[in-house]
N, C-alpha and C positions, 0 to 999 in steps of 0.2 A: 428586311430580315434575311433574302435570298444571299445579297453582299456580303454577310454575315459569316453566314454559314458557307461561303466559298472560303471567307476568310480561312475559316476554322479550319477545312480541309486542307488548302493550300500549306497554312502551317505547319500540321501535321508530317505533310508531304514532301517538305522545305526539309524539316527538320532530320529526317531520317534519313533523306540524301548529306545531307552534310554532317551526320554523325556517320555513315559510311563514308563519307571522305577521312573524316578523322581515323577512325579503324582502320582504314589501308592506306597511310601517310601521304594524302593526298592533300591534306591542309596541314604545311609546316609550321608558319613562324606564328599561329593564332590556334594552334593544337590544344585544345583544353584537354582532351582525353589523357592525349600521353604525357601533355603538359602537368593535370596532378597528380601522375602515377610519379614521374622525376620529381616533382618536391616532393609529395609525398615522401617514398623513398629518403632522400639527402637529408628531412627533417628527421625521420627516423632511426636514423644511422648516426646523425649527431643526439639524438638521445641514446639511444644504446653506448654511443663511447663518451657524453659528456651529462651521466644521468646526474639530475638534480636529489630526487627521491631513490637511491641507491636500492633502498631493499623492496623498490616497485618492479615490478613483472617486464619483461620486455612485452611479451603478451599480456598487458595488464589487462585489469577487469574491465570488461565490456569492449575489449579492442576488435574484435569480430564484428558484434554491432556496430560502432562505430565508421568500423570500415564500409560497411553496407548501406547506413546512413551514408556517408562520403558520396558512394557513386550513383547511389538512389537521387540525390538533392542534387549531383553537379548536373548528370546525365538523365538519369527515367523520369526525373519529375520534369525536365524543360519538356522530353517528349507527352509525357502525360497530360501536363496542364500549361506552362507556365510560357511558351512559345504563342498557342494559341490565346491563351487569355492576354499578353500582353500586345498582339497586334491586333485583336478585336477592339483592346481600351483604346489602341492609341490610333483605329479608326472611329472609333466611337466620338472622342473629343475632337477629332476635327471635322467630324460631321457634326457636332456642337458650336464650334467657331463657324462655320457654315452658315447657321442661323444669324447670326448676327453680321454675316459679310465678312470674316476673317479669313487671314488662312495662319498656320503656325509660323511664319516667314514672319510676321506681322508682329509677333509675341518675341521674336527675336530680340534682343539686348544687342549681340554683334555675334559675327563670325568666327571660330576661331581658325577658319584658315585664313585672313588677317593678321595672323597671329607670326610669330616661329613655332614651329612646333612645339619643342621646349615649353613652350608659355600656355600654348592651350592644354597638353598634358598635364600641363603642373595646374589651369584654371577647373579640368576634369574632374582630376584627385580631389582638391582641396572642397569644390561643391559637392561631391559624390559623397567625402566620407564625413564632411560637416551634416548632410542633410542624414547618412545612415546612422552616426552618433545621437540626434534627435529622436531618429524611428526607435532605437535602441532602449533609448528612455521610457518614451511610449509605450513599450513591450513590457518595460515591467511597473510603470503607472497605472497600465488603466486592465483593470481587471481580468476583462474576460481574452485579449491582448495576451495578458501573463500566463493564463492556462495552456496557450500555444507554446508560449516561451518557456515553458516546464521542462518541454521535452531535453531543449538544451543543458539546461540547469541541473537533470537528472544526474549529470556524469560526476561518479563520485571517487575516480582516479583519473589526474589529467592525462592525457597525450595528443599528440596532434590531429589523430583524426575524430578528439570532440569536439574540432573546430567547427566541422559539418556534420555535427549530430544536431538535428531543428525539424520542427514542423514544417510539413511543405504550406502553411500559410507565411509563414514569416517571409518569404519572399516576394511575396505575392505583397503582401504591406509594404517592404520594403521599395519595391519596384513600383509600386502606383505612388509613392509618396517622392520617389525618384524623379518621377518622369516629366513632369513639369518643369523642375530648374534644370534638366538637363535638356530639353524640348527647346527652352527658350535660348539656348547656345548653341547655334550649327554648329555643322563640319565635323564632326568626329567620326570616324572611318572605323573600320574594324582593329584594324589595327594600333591605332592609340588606347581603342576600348580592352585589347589583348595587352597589352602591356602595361594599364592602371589594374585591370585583373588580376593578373601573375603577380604582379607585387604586392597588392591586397591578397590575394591567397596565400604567398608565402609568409608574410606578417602577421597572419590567423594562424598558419598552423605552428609559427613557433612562440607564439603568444600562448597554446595549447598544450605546445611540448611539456616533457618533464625535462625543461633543460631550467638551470637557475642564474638567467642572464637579464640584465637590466639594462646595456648597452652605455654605462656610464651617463656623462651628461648629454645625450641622444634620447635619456628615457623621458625627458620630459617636452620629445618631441614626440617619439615613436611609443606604440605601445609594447611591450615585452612582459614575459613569461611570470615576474616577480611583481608587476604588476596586477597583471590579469586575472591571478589564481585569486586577490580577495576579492574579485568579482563573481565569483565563483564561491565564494564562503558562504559557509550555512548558517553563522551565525553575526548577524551584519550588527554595525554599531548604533548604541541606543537612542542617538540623536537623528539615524537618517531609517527610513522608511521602503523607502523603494530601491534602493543599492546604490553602489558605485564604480566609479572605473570604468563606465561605458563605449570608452574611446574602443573602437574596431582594430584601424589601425595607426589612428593617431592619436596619443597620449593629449595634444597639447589643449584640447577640447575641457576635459575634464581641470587640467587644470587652471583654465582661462573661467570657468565657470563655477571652480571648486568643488567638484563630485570626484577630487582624487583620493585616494586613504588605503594607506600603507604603514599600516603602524609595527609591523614589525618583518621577519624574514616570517612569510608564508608558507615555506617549506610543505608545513605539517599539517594546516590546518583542517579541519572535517569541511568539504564541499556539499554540494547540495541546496535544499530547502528546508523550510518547516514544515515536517509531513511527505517528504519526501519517500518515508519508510511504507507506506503505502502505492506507492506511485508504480505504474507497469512496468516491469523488466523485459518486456519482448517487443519488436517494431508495430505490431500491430496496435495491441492495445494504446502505445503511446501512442500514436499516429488517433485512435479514437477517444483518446482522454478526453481532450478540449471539448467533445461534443456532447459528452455526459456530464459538464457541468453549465451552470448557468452561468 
């Protein structure tokens, strides 16, 4: 238990030294800090001069919270929670394979520095956002799951920083449902992992924008804005249940499985849920929804 609890603090202690590296640009090429404030920013400014929803607010509704949600889930929650619970799990399971005489090396499929780089980059992506397209589902199939995933679904004008409006558990699910198929592939460095990030990040926030692009015959690779929004619709179709459009940042998920639907331009549509008109407007209460229900 004692290993435990070093852990915890180590992390802690990890984590706050290299969020001041990032604060005084002391981490460049894998800067998540000033990394989302630049897309940020450039996502923004191409909605401002290419709005889809015209008589939507530059400062639309809930753009403040949003923005606070953003830096709350990229940054204070890894220092909060999400650093030290994920290197507790991931001593946890291999003080598991221990019991049985393994080690993670063991569970290994291959290397990918074996690989060209090119190739392990691109085997990252493709398991990372196959396995977060699943978790996705999950979120809003199984009940108590979907009361987490409210928070996101609250925003009832898009822009790009409702890309990072979420409960701090969804990551948490995300990344333990993660960390097995990627566990079982070495070699990925900070760097390949900065680089499948930024590109997943900026694919969320313009997936969020109020921009009205669909990226031609690319959308039924890539996920886009035209998209996304009836994933976000309040009033879903009467043959499907749980929603659709889940792809994160790859479309091609949904339509390989048939949870795509797009039945007309989305423009306009009313976002949200069923009951939504009750549901908290401030960070806190949404942050305690989930726990007040069963």
């Amino acid at each position: 238990m004692e290993k435990y609890w070093d852990i915890i603090k180590n992390s802690y202690s990890g984590y706050w030294n290299y969020l001041k590296q990032e604060l005084f640009f002391q981490n460049y090429w894998d800067n998540y800090f000033y990394g989302l404030i630049a897309i940020s920013l450039v996502v923004w400014l191409l909605e401002i001069r290419f709005p889809w929803r015209k008589n939507q607010s530059v400062f639309r509704r809930d753009f403040w919270l949003d923005t606070f949600y953003m830096f709350f889930n990229f940054f204070l929650l890894n220092l909060i929670v999400l650093i030290a619970l994920s290197n507790t799990a991931s001593q946890f399971f291999n003080d598991l394979l221990n019991v049985v005489n393994l080690q993670l090396t063991d569970l290994q499929l291959f290397d990918v520095d074996d690989l060209p780089r090119w190739a392990g980059l691109f085997i990252f992506f493709i398991i990372s956002d196959f396995v977060q397209w699943n978790t996705h589902r999950l979120l809003h199939r199984v009940s108590w799951l979907w009361n987490f995933h409210k928070v996101h679904h609250s925003v009832k004008q898009m822009g790009f920083a409702a890309h990072l409006r979420y409960h701090w558990m969804e990551p948490v699910v995300y990344k333990s449902l993660l960390y097995i198929p990627i566990a079982i592939i070495g070699g990925f460095d900070a760097q390949d992992v900065a680089i499948v990030h930024f590109f997943a990040l900026s694919v969320g926030h313009l997936n969020h924008a109020n921009l009205g692009w669909n990226y031609g015959p690319l959308r039924y690779i890539l996920n886009n804005p035209k998209m996304h929004i009836w994933h976000h619709a309040k009033e879903l179709p009467k043959n499907v249940r749980y929603g659709v459009n889940f792809g994160l940042t790859l479309s091609i998920w949904d339509y390989i499985f048939k949870t795509d639907y797009i039945p007309e331009d989305g423009r306009d549509i009313e976002l949200g849920f069923p009951g939504d008109e009750s549901f908290p407007q401030d960070f806190l209460n949404q942050e305690l929804y989930p726990f007040g229900k069963s």
